[in-house]
N, C-alpha and C positions, 0 to 999 in steps of 0.2 A: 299203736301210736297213731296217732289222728289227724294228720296235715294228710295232704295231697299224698306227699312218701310215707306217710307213716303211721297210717294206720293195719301195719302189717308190722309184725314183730317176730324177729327170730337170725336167724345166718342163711344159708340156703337153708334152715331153720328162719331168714328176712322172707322165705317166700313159703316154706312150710308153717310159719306158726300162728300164722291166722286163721287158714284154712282149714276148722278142722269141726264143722255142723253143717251136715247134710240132710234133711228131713225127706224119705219120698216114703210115697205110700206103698205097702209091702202086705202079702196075704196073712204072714202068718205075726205073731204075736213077737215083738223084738224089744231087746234093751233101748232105751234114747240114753242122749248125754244129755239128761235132765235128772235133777235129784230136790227131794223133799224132806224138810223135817219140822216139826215142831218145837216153838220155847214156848214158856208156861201160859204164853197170850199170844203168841204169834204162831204165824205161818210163814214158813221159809222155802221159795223156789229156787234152784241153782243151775244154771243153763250155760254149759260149754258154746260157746259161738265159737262162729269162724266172721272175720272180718271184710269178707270178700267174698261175694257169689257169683253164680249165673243167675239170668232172670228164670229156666228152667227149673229152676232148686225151688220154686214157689209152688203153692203154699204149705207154709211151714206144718209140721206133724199138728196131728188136733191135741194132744195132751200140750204139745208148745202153746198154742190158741188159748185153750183154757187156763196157763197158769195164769199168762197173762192177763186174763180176763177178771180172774177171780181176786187180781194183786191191787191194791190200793197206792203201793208206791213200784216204782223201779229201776233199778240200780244198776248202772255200767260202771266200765270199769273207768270210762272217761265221759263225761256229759259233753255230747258234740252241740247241744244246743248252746251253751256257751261261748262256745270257742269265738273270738273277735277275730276276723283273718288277717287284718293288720299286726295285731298283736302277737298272733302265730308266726308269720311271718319276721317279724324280727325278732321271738325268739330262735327261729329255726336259722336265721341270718348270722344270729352271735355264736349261736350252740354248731353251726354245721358248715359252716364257709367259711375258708382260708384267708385272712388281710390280703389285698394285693401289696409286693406281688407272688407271692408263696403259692403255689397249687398242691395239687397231689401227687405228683412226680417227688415232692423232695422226700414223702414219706413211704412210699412203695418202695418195696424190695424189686430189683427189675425181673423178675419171674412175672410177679403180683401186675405189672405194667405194663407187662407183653402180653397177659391176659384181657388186660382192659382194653387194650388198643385194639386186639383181636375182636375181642365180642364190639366194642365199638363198631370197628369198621364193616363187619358182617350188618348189623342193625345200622348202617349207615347214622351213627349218631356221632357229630365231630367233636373230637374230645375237648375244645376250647368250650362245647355247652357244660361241660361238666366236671370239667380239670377243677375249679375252685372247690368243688364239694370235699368235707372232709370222707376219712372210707367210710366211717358208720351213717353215713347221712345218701352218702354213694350206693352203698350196700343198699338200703331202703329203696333207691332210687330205681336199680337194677330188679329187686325184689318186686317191684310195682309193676315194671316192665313187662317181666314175665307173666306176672299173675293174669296180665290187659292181654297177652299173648295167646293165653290158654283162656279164656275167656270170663274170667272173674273180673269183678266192676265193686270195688271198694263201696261205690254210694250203692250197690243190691245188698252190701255184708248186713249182716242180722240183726246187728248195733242199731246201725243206721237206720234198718225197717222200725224196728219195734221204737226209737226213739220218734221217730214221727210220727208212728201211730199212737204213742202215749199223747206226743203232742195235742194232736186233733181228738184223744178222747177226757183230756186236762187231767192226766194222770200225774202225780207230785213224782218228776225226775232227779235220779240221787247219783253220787257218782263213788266211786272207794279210792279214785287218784286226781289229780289232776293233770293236766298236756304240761305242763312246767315239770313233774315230778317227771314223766315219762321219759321226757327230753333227757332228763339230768340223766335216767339209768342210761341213755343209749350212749351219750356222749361222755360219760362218766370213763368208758372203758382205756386204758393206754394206746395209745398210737401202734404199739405193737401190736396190741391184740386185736384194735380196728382194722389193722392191714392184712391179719391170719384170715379174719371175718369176713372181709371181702376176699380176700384170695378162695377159700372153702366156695363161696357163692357163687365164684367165676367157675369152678373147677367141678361145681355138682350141679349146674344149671340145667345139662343136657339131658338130667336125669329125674327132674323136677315131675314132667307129666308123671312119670312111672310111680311116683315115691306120692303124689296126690294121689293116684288110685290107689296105694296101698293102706295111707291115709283114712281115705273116702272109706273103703271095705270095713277097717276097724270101727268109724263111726257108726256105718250102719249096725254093728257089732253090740255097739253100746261101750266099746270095749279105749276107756281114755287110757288106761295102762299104755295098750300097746300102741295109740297115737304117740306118746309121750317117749317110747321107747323107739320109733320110726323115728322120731325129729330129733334126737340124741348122737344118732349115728356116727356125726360126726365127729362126738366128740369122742369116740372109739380109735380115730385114728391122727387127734389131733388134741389131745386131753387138755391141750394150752384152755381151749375154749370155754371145759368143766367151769372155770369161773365166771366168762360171763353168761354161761346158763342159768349159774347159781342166782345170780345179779337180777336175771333177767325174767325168772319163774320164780327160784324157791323162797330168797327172800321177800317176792312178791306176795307170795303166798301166805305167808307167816303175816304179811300187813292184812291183807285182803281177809283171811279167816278173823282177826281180833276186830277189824269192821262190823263183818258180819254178826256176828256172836254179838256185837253192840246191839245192829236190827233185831236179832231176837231176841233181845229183852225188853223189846217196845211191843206195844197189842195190835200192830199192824201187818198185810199182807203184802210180802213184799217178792217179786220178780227178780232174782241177781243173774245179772248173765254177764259174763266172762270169757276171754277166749280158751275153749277146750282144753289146753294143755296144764292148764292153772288146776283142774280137776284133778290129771292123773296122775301117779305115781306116789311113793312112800311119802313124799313131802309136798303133796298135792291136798288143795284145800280139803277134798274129800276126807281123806286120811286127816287133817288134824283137825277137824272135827267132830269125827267119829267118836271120841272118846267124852263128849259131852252133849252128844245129840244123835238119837236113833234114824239113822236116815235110808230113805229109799231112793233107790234107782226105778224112774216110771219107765214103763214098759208101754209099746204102741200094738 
């Protein structure tokens, strides 16, 4: 998602599910979270991003370079060249803040509340800046925090490079959602399940650096399975969430692949990049694909 909070997507899954492309240069011969395939006139690149970098993470693997290069259009999941910030802004206004005078106290369980004030007051942030936030907009907000902490920078994520560099080389920019549709999955979810969502976030924060490097290891891997399977975890122990996983990936998925499958049937070269979890598992773009297009995973 693409405001200020929200171009990170997920639970502590808000701070794992952007993160998940890392390009360094490495001796030997390695899987990327990039994939290729051809329709009868087209070429199709598909590139897991993460939404938030270091400036270190630079520059991107050379097969990344080249798809790019060689792609006539390319495709996010959200065109940030669009975005009006006005216009974001009061949807993120409608979609994520409470009427006065209702905060987030009336809809927190007081566990979920003792949580907040804690991590508050550690991070010295007073809760009157943030009490009107609904949790799913809170959640994000916390999510951001951390990511800024450990030292990713949402304007370095991948999206945002490669869409300005389309810019300045007037590459035609496409998008498979739009920040209205995005909005609607996050805030879509019940109050109940926004408050499980933030409580998980609160409660798995400490554990965040460790769960990026295991992250990070899989990417260099090639391996979006077990990204997909790290950023899950949670819902191992709190199965409430299985649906807004489902919400939040695999119905995504299911939109995202009949997109695509659109671009390949046009005679153009097109760039699709996506955030990496959207690739792996059984109901991962990758996978429903598969059965109508011979595809490869590029190797660096």
């Amino acid at each position: 998602m693409y405001s200020k909070y929200a171009r990170t997507l997920g639970a502590s899954t808000t701070i794992l599910f952007g993160l998940l492309l890392f390009a360094t240069a490495q001796s030997e011969e390695r899987k990327l979270c990039l994939w290729s395939f051809e329709g009868e006139e087209s070429q199709i690149y598909m590139l897991g991003s993460i939404h938030a970098m270091r400036k270190s993470m630079y520059p991107l693997a050379s097969p990344i370079v080249r798809a790019f290069n060689q792609s006539d259009k390319v495709v996010f999941e959200v065109d940030l060249t669009r975005l009006n910030a006005p216009e974001m802004n009061k949807v993120m206004q409608e979609k994520g803040m409470y009427e006065r005078p209702d905060t987030i106290e009336k809809d927190l369980q007081s566990e979920t509340f003792t949580l907040l004030k804690d991590y508050l007051k550690a991070n010295q942030v007073p809760l009157a800046q943030v009490e009107r936030m609904k949790p799913w907009y809170l959640m994000l907000t916390i999510g951001q925090r951390e990511l800024s902490r450990l030292g990713f920078d949402a304007e370095l994520g991948i999206d945002r490079y490669l869409q300005q560099l389309a810019l300045h080389e007037g590459k035609e920019i496409l998008q498979l959602e739009t920040f209205g549709e995005q909005i609607n999955i996050l805030s879509s979810d019940s109050i109940e399940l926004q408050e499980l969502s933030l409580r998980v976030s609160l409660e798995e924060r400490q554990n965040v650096a460790q769960d990026l490097n295991e992250l990070l290891a899989a990417w260099e891997q090639g391996n979006a399975d077990k990204m997909l399977d790290l950023t899950l975890q949670s819902t191992l122990r709190y199965p409430e969430l299985t649906k807004q996983m489902d919400n939040l990936i695999d119905k995504r998925n299911v939109r995202m692949a009949q997109r695509i499958r659109d671009y390949a049937d046009t005679s153009n070269t097109y760039l699709i990049v996506v955030g990496a979890l959207h690739m792996g598992g059984k109901n991962g773009i990758i996978r429903l694909l598969q059965d109508d297009y011979q595809i490869t995973q590029l190797t660096y």
